[in-house]
Backbone as numpy.savetxt, mean C-alpha at the origin, in Angstrom:
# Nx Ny Nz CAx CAy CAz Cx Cy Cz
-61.18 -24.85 41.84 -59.92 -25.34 42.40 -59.00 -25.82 41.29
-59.32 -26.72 40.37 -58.30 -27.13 39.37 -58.24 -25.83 38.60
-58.93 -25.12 38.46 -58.87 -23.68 37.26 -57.48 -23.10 37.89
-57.81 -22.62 39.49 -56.81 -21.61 39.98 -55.06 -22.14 39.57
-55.39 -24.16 40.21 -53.70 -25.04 39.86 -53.28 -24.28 38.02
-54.25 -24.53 37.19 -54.30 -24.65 35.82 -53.27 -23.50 35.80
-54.14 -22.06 36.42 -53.58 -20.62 36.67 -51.85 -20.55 36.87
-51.73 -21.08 38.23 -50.23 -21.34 38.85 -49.56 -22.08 38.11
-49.85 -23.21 37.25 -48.81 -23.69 36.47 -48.45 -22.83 35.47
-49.19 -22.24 34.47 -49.05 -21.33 33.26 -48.11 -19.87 33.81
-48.09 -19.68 34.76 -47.53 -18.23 35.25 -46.27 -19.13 35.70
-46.14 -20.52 36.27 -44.75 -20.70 36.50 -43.50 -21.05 35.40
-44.38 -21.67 34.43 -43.84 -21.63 32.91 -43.21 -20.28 32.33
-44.19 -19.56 32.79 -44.15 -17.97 31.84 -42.59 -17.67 32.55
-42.61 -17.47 33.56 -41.83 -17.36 34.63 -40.26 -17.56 34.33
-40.36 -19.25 34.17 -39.04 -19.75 33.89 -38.78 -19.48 32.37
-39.73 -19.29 31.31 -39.53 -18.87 30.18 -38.51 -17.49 30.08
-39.21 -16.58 30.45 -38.75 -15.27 30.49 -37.40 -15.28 30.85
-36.94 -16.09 32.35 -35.85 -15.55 33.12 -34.94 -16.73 32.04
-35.37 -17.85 31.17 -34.81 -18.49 30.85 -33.80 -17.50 29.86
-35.41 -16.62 28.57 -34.82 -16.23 27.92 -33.45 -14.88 27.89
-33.97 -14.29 29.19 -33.11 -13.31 29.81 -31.85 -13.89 29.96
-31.57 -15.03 30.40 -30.24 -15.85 30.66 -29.76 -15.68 29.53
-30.46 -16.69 27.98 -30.05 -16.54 27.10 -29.54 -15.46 26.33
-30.09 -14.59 26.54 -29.80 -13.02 25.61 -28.65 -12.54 26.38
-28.27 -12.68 27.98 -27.31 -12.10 28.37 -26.18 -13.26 27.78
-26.07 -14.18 27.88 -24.82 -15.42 27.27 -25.23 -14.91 25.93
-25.63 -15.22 25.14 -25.35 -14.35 23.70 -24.39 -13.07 23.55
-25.29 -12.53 24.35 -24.70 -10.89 24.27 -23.42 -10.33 24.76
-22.83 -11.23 25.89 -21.47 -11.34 26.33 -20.41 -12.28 25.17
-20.99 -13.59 25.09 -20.14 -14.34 23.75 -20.28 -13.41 22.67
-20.78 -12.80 22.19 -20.53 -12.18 21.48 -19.31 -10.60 21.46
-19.92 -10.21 22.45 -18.53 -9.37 23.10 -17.19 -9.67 23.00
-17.11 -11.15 23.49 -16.42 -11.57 23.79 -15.59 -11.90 22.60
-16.46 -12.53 21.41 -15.69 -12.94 20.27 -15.23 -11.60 19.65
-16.01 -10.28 19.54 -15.33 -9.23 19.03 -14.08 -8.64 19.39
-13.86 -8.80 20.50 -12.88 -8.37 21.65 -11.90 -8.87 20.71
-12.26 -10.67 20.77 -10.98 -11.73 20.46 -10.45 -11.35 19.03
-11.64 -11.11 17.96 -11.24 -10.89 16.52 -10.37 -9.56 16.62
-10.48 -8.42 17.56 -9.85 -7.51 17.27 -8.71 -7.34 17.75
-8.56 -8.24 19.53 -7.01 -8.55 19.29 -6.37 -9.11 18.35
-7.00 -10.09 18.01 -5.93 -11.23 16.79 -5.96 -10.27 15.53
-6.94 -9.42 15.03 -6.30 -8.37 14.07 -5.33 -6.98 14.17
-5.25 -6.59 15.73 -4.11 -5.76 16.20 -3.03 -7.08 15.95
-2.68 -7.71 16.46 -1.51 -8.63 16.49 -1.32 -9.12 15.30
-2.22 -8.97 14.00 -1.52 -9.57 12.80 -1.32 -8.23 12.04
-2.13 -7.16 12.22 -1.26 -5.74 12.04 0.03 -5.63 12.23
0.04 -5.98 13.25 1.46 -5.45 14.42 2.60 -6.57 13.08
2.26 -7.82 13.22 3.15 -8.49 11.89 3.47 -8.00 11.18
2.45 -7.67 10.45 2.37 -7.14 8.75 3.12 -5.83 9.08
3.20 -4.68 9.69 4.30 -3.67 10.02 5.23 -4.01 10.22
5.59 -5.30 11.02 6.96 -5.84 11.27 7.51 -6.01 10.05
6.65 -7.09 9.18 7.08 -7.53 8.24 7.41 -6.37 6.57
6.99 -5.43 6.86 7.60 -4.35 5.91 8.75 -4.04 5.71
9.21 -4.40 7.25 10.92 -3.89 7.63 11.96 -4.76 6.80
11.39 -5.77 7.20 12.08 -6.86 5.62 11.98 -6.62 4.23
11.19 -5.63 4.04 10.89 -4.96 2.77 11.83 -4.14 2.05
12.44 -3.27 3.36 13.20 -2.26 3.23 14.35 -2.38 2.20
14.85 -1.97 1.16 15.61 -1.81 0.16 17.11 -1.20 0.45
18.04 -1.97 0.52 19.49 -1.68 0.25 20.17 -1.47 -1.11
20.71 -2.16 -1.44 21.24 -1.97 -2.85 20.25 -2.87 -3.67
19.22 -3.79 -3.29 18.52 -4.73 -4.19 17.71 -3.70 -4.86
17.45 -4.07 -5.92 16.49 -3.50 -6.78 15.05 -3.40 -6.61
14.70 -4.72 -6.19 13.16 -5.25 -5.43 13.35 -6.34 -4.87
12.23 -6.52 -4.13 12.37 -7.87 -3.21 11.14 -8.03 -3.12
10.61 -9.37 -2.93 9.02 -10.09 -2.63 8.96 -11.03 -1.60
8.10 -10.88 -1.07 7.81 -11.81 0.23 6.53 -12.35 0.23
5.67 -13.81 0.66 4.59 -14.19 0.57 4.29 -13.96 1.91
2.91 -13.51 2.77 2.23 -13.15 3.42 1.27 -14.16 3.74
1.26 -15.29 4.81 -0.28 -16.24 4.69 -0.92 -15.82 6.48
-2.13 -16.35 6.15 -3.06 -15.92 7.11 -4.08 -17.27 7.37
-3.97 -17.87 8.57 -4.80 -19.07 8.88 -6.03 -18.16 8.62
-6.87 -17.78 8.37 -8.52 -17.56 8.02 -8.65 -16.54 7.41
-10.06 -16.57 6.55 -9.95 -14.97 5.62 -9.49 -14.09 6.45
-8.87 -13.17 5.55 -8.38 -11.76 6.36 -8.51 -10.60 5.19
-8.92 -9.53 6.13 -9.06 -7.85 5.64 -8.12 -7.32 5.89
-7.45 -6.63 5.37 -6.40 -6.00 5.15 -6.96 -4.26 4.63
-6.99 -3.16 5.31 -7.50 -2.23 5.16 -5.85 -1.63 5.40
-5.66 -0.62 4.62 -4.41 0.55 4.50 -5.19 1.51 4.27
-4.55 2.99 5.27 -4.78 3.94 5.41 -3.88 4.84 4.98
-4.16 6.23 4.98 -2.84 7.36 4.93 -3.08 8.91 5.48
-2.58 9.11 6.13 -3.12 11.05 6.24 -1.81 11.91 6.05
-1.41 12.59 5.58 -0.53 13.54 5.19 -0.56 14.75 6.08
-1.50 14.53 6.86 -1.38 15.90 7.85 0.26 15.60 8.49
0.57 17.41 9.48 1.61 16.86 10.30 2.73 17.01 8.95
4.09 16.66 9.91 5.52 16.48 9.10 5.83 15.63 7.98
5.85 14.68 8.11 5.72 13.66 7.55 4.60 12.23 7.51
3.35 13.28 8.29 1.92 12.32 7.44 2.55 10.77 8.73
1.48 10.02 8.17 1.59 8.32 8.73 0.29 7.60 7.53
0.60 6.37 8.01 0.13 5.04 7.31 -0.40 4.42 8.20
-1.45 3.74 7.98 -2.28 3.31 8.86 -2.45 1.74 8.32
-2.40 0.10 9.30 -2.70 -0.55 9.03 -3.86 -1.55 9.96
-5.26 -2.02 9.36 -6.07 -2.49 10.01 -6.58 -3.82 9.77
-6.65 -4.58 10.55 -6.77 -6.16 10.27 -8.32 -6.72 10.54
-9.05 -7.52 10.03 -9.85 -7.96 10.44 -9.84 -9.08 10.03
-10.51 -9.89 11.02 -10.31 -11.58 10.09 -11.58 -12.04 10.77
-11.55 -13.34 9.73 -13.44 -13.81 9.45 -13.49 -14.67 10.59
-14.25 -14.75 11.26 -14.48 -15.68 12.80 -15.96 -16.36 12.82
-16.31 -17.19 12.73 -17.67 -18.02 12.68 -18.40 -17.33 11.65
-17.74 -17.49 10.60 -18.54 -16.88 9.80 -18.82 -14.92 9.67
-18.15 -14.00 10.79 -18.62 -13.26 10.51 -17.10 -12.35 10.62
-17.48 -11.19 10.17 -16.42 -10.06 10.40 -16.40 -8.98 11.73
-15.59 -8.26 12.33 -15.89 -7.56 13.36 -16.16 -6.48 12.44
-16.93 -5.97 13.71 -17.36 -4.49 13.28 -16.60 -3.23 13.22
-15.53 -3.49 13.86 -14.63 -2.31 13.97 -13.17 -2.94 14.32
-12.37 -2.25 14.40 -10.77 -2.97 14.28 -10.04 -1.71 15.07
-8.83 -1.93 15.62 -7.58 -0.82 15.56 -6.81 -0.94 14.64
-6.34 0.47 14.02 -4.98 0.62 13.56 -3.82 0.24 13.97
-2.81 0.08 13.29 -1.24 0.09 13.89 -0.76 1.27 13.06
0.08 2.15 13.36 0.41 3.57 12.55 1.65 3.54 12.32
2.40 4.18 10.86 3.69 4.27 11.36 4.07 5.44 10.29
5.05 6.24 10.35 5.72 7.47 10.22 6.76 7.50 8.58
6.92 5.96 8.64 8.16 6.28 7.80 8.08 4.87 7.04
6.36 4.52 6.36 6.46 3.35 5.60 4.96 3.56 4.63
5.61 3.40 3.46 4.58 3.62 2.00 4.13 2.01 1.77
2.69 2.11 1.96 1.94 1.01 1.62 1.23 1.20 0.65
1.17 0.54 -0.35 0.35 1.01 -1.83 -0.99 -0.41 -1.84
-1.58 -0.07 -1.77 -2.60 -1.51 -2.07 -4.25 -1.16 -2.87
-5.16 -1.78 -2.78 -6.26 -1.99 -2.80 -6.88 -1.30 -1.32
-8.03 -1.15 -0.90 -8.66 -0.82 0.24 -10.13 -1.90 0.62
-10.37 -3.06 0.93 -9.22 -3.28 1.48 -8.70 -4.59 1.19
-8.18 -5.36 1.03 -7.29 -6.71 -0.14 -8.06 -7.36 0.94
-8.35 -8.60 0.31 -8.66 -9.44 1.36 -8.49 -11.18 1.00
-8.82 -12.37 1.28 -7.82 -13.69 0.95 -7.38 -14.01 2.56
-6.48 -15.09 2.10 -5.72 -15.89 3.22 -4.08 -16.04 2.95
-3.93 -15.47 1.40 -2.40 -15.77 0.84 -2.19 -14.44 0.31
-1.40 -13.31 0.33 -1.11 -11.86 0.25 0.18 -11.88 -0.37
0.67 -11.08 -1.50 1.65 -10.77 -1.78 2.60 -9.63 -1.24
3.40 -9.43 -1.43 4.10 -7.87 -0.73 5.70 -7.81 -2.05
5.97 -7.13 -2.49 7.13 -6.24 -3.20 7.18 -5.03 -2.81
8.02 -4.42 -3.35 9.19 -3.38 -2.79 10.06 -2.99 -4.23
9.97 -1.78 -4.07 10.89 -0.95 -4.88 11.41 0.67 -4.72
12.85 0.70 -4.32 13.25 1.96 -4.32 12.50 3.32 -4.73
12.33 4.15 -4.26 11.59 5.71 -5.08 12.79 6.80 -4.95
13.04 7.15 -5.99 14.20 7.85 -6.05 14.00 9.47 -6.85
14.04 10.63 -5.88 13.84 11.72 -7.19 14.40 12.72 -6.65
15.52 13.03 -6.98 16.66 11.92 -7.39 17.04 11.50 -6.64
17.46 11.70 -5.44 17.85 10.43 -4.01 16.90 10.01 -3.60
17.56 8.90 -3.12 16.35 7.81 -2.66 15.79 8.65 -1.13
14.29 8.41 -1.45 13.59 8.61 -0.52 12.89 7.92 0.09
12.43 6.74 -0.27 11.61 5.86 0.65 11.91 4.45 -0.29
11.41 3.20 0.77 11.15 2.13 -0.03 9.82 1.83 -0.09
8.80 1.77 -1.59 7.59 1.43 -1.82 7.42 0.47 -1.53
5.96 0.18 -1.16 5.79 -1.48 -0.90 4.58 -1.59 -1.36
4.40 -2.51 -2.12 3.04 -3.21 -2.67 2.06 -4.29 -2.62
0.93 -4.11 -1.85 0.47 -5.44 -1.41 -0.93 -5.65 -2.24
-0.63 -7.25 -2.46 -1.95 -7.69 -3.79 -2.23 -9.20 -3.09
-3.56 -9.72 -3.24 -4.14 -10.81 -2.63 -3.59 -12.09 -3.45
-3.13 -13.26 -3.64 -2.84 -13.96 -3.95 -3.69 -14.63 -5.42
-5.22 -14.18 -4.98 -6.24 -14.77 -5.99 -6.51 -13.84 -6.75
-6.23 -12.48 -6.86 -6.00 -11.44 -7.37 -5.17 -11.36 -8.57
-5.00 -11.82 -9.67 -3.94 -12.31 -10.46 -3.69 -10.83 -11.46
-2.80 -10.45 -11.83 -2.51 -9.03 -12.89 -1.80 -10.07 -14.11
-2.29 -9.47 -15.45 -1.68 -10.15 -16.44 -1.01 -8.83 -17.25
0.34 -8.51 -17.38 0.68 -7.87 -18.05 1.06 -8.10 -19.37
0.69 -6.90 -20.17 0.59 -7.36 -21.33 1.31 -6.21 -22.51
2.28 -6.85 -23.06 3.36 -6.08 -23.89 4.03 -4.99 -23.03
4.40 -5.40 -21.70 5.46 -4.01 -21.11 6.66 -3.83 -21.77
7.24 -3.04 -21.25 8.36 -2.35 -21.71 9.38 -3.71 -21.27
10.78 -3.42 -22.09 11.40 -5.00 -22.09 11.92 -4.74 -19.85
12.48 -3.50 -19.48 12.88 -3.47 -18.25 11.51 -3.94 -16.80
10.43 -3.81 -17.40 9.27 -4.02 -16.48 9.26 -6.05 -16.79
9.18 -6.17 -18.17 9.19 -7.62 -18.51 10.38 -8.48 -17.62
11.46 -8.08 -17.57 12.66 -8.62 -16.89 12.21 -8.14 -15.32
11.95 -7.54 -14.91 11.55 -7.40 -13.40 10.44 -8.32 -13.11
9.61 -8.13 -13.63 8.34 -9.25 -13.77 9.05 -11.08 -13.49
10.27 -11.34 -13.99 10.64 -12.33 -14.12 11.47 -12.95 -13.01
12.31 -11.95 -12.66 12.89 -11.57 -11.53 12.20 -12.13 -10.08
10.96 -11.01 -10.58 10.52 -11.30 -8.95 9.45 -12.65 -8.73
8.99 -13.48 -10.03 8.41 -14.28 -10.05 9.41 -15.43 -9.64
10.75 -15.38 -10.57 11.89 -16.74 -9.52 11.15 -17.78 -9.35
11.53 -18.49 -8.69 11.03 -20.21 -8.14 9.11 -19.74 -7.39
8.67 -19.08 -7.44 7.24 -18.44 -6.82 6.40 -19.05 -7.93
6.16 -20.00 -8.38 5.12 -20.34 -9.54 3.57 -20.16 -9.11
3.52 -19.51 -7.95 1.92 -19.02 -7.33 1.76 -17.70 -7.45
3.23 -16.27 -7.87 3.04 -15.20 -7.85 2.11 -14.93 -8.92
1.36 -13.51 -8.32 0.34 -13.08 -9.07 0.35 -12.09 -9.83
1.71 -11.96 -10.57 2.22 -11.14 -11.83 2.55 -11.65 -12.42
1.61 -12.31 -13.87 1.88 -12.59 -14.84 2.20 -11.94 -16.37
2.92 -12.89 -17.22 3.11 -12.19 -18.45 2.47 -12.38 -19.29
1.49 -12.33 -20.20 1.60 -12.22 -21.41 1.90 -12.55 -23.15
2.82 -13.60 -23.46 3.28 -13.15 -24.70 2.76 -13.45 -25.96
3.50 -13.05 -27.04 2.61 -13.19 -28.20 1.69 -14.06 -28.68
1.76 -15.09 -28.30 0.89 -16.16 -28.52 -0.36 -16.35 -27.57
-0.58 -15.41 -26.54 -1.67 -14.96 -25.81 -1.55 -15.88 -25.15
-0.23 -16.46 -24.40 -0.36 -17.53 -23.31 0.54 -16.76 -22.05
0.27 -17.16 -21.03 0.71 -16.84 -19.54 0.01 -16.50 -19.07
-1.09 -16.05 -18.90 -2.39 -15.55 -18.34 -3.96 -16.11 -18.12
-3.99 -15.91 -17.13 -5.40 -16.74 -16.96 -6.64 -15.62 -17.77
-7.99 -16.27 -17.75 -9.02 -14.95 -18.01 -9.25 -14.10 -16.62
-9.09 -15.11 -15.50 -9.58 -14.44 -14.60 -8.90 -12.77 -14.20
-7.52 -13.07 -14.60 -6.73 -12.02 -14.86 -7.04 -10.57 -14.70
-6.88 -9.49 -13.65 -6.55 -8.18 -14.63 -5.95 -7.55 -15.39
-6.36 -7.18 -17.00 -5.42 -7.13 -18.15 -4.64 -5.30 -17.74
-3.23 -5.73 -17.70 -2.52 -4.45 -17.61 -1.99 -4.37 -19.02
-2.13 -3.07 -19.66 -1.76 -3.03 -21.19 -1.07 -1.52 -20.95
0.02 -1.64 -22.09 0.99 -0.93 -22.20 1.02 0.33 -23.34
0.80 1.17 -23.33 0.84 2.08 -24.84 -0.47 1.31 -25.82
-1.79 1.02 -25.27 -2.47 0.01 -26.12 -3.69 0.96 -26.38
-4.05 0.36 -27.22 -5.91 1.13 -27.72 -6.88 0.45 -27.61
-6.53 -1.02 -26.79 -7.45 -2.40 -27.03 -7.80 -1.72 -25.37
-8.96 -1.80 -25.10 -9.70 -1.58 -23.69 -9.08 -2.83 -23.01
-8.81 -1.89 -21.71 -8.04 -3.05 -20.68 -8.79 -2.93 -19.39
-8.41 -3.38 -18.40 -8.83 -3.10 -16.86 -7.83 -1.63 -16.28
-6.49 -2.12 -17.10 -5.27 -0.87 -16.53 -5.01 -0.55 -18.13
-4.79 0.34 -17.98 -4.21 1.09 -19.18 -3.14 1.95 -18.99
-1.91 1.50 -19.11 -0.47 2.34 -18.39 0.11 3.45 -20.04
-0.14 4.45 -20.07 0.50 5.39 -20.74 2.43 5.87 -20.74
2.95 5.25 -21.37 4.42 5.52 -20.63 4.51 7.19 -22.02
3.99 7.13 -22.66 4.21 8.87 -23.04 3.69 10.03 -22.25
2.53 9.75 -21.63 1.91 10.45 -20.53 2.43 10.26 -19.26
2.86 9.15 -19.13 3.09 8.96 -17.74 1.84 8.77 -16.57
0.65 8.03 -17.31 -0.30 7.83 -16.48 -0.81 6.48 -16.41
-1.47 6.09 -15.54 -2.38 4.93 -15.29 -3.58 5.34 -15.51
-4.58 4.26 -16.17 -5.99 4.47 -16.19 -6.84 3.70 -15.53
-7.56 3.52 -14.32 -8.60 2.38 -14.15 -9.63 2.87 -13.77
-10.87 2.13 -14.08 -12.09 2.10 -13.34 -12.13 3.97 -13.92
-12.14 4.79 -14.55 -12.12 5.76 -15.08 -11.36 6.96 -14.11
-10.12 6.64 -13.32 -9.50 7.13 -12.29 -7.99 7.37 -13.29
-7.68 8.72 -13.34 -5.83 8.69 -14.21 -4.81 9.65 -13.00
-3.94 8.47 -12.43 -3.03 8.97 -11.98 -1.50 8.93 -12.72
-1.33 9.99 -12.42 0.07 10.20 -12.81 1.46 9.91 -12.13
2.44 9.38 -12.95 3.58 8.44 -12.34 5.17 9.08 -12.19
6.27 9.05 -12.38 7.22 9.27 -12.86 8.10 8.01 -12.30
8.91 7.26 -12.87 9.67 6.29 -13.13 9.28 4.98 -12.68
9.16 3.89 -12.90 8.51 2.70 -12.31 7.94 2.42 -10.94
8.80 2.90 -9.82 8.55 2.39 -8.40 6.91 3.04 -8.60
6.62 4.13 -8.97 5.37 5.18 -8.73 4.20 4.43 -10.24
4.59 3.75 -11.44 3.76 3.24 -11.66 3.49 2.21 -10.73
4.28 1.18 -10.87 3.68 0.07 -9.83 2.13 0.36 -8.41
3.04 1.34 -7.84 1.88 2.16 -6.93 0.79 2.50 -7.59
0.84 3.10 -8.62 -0.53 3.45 -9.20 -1.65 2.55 -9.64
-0.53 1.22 -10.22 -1.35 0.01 -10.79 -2.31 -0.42 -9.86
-1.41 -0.69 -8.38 -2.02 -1.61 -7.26 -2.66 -1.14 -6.41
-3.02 0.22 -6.14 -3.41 0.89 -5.43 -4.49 1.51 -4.95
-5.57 1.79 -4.71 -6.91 2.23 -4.59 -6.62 3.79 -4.67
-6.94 5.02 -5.04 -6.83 6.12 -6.24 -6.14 7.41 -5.23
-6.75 7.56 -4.28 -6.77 8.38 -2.99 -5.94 8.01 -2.33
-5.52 6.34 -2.20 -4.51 6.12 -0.52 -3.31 6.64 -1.79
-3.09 6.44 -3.22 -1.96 6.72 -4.07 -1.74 7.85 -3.54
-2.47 8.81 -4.23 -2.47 10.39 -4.02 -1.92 10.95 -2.40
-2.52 10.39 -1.42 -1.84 10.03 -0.20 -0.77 9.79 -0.19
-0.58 8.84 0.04 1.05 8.16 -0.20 2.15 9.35 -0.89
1.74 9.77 -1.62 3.26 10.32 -2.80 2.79 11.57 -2.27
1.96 12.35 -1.81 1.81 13.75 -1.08 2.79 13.36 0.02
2.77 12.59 1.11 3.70 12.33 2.05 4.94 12.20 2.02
5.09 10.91 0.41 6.67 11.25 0.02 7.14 12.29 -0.61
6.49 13.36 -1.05 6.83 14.83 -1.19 7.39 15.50 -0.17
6.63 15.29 0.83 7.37 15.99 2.20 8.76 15.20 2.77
8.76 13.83 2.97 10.08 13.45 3.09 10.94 13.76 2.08
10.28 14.41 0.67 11.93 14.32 0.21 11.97 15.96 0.39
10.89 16.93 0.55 11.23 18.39 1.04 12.51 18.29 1.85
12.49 17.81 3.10 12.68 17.65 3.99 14.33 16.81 3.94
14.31 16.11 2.94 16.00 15.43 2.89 16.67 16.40 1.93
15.86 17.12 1.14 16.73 17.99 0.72 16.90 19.13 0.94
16.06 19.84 2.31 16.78 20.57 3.46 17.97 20.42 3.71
18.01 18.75 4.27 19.65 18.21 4.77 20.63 17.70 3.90
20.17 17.71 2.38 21.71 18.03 1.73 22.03 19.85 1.68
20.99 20.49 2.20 21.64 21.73 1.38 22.68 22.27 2.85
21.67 21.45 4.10 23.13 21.35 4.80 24.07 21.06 5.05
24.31 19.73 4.12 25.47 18.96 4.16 26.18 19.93 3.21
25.71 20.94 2.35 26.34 21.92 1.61 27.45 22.88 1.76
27.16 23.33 3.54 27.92 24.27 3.97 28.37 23.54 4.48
29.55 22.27 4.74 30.51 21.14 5.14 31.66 21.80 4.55
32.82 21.74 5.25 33.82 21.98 4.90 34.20 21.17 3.31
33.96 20.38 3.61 34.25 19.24 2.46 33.99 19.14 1.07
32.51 20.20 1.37 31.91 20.87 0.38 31.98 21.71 -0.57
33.15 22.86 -0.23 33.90 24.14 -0.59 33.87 24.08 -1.76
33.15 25.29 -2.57 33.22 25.62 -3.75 32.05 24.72 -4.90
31.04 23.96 -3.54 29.88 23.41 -4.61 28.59 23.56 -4.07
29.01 24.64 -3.26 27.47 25.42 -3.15 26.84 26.25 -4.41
27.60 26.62 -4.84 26.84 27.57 -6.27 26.95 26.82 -7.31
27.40 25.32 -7.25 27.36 24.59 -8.20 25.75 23.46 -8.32
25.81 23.30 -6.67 24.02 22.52 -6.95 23.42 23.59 -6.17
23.89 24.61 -5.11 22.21 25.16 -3.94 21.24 25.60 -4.72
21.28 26.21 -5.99 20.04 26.65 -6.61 19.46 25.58 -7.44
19.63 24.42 -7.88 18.90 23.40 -8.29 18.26 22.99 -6.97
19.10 22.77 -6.19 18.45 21.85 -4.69 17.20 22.91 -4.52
17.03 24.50 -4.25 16.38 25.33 -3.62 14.97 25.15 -4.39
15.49 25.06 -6.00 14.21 25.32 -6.70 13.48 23.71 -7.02
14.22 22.63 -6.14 13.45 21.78 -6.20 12.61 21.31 -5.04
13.22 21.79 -4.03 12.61 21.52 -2.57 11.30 22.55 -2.67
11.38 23.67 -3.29 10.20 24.58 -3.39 9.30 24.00 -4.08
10.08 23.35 -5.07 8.25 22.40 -5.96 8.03 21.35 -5.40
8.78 20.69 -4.26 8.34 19.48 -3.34 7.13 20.20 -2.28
8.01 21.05 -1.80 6.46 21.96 -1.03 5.40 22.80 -1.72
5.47 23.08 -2.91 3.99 23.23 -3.24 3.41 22.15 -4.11
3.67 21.05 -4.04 3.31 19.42 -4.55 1.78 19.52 -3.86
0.52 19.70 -5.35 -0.44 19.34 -4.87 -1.37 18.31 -5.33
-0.35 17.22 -6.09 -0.83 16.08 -6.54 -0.32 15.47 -7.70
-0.71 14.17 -7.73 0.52 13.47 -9.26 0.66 14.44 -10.23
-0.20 14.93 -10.98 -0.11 15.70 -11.86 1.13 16.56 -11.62
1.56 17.31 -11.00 2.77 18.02 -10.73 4.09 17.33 -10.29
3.84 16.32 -10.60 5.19 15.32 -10.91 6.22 15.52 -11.67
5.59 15.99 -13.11 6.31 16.08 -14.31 7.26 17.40 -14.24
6.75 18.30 -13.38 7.27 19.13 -12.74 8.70 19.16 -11.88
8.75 18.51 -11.06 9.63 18.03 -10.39 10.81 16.82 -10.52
10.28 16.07 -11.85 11.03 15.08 -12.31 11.88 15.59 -13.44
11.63 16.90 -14.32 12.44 17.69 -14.82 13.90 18.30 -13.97
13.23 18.94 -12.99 14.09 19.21 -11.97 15.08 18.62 -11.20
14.25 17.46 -10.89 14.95 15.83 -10.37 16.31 15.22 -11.21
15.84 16.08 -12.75 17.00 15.09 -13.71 17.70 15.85 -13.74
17.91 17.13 -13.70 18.91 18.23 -13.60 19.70 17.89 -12.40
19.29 17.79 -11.55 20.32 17.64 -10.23 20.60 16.74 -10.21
20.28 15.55 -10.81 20.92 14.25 -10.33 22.10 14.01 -11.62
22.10 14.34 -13.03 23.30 14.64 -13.51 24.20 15.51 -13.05
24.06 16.68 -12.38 25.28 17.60 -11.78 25.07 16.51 -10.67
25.15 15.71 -10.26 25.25 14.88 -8.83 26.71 14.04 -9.23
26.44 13.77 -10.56 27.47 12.71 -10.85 28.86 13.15 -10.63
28.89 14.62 -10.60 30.79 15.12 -10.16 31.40 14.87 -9.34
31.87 13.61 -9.46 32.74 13.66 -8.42 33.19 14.19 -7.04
33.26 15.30 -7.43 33.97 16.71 -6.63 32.74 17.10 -5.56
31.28 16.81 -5.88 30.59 17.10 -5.63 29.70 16.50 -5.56
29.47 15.31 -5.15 28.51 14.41 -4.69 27.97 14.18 -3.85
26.92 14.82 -3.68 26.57 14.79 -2.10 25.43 13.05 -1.82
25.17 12.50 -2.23 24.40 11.27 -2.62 24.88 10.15 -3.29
C-alpha cells in the first residue's frame, strides 16, 4: 500500500515536470520569435532612415557634405549591390544587438538611384556618412561614404587638394574619423588605419596617384579622380566594383540623352562637333568590365569635357 502511494506521487511529479517543461520551451520559443520579429522591424525602420537620410547627401553645387549617423544600440549596417537590370540597385540591411544577441536574418530596403560605398558590414552605435560628386565628365551620381565612428583613417602625406578637403569636412566635428597626419607624426592615433600616398613605407591603404590605384588587404582597385578614390579607400572590394559597374550604366544611359539633346534645334551645327566623342564614349561605358578600364574612358571623358567648354555648344 505505501509502495503503490510512493508510485502515484513520482508519476505525478513526472507529470507536472514534463507539461511544466513543455510550457517552458513553448514561452521560450515564442519570446524568442517574438524578439526576432521585433529586431527585424526596428532594423527595416532604421534602414528605411539611413535611405532617407542619403537624400540629404545628395550634392548641388557643394563640393561634399558630412553628416553624423547615431544609433541607440550596436548596429550592423550591411550594404549591398547587383548591377543586373538597367540601372542595377543598392541594397541596405540593418541589424541591431538586442539582449545581447543579433538576429539571424534582416530585410533589405532597395533603391535604384543611390551609391553606397562602405565596409560590409560597418558596425558601432556612431556612423559617419560624406558625399562627393562623380563626374565623367557630367555629373552622374552623388557618392556616399559610410565609416563607423571608432573606425579612425589616418592620412598620411596626401595630395595638398585631398589635405584641404580633409579639413573642410572635419569643421567644428572634433570626433570625425579622418584624420591627418603631419610632419611631426602628430594627428593620429595608433589605433588608426594608415592611408599613405605615393609611399614605399607598408601601410594598411596604399593610394597610387600615378597608377591610379588603391591597395588593401592585397585587393588593387582602380580609381579615376577623387570621388572614386575615396570609394575605393572605404569600401569592401566587390560592393566597389559593383557600385561603379552600375555607375557605368547611368552614365551610358545620360549620354544617350545628351546625344538627344543634340538633335535640338538649339543645337544646330554641334552635332559633328561633339556626336562622335559622345558615341565613342557611351560605347566604352557599355563595354565597362571593371575599374581597370577606367583609364580608358577617363581619356575620353577629358576630350569631351574640354570641347564642352564652347560656349556655342554646351550641352552640360
Amino acid at each position: 500500500m505505501h509502495k503503490r502511494g510512493y508510485l502515484e506521487i513520482s508519476f505525478s511529479w513526472m507529470f507536472a515536470l514534463i507539461v511544466g517543461a513543455v510550457i517552458l520551451f513553448l514561452a521560450i520559443f515564442f519570446l524568442t520569435r517574438f524578439i526576432n520579429t521585433q529586431q527585424q522591424v526596428e532594423g527595416v525602420k532604421t534602414a528605411s532612415e539611413i535611405q532617407a537620410s542619403l537624400n540629404t547627401l545628395e550634392l548641388g553645387f557643394e563640393e561634399s557634405k558630412a553628416e553624423k549617423l547615431s544609433a541607440s544600440v550596436d548596429t550592423r549596417i550591411y550594404s549591398s549591390c547587383d548591377n543586373s537590370g538597367y540601372f542595377g540597385h543598392q541594397g541596405i540591411m540593418v541589424k541591431e544587438k538586442v539582449y545581447g544577441n543579433w538576429p539571424n536574418s534582416g530585410f533589405e530596403v532597395t533603391s535604384q538611384n543611390k551609391y553606397l560605398f562602405s565596409e560590409r558590414p560597418v558596425e558601432g552605435r556612431n556612423f559617419f556618412l560624406f558625399s562627393k560628386n562623380f563626374e565623367l565628365p557630367f555629373e552622374i551620381a552623388s557618392l556616399i561614404y559610410l565609416t563607423p565612428q571608432d573606425k579612425g583613417y589616418c592620412f598620411v602625406d596626401p595630395p595638398s587638394d585631398i589635405e584641404e578637403e580633409i579639413k573642410n569636412l572635419n569643421g567644428d566635428k572634433s570626433d570625425f574619423n579622418l584624420n591627418l597626419k603631419d610632419s611631426d607624426e602628430i594627428g593620429c592615433s595608433e589605433e588608426d588605419l594608415e592611408v599613405c600616398f605615393d609611399s614605399y613605407s607598408p601601410c594598411d591603404i596604399n593610394v597610387d596617384n600615378f597608377d591610379n590605384t588603391v591597395e588593401k588587404d592585397g585587393d588593387v582597385l582602380y580609381f579615376e579622380g577623387n570621388s572614386l578614390m575615396y570609394a575605393a579607400i572605404f569600401s569592401e572590394p566587390s560592393l566597389y566594383e559593383c557600385q561603379v559597374q552600375r555607375l557605368m550604366k547611368r552614365a551610358e544611359v545620360l549620354s544617350n540623352i545628351y546625344k538627344e539633346k543634340l538633335l535640338l534645334n538649339s543645337y544646330q551645327g554641334c552635332s559633328g562637333y561633339l556626336l562622335e566623342d559622345l558615341n565613342e564614349l557611351s560605347e566604352k561605358y557599355g563595354f565597362y568590365q571593371g575599374s581597370e578600364d577606367l583609364s580608358l574612358i577617363f581619356e575620353d571623358s577629358e576630350n569631351l569635357r574640354i570641347k564642352n567648354k564652347n560656349p556655342a555648344c554646351r550641352l552640360w
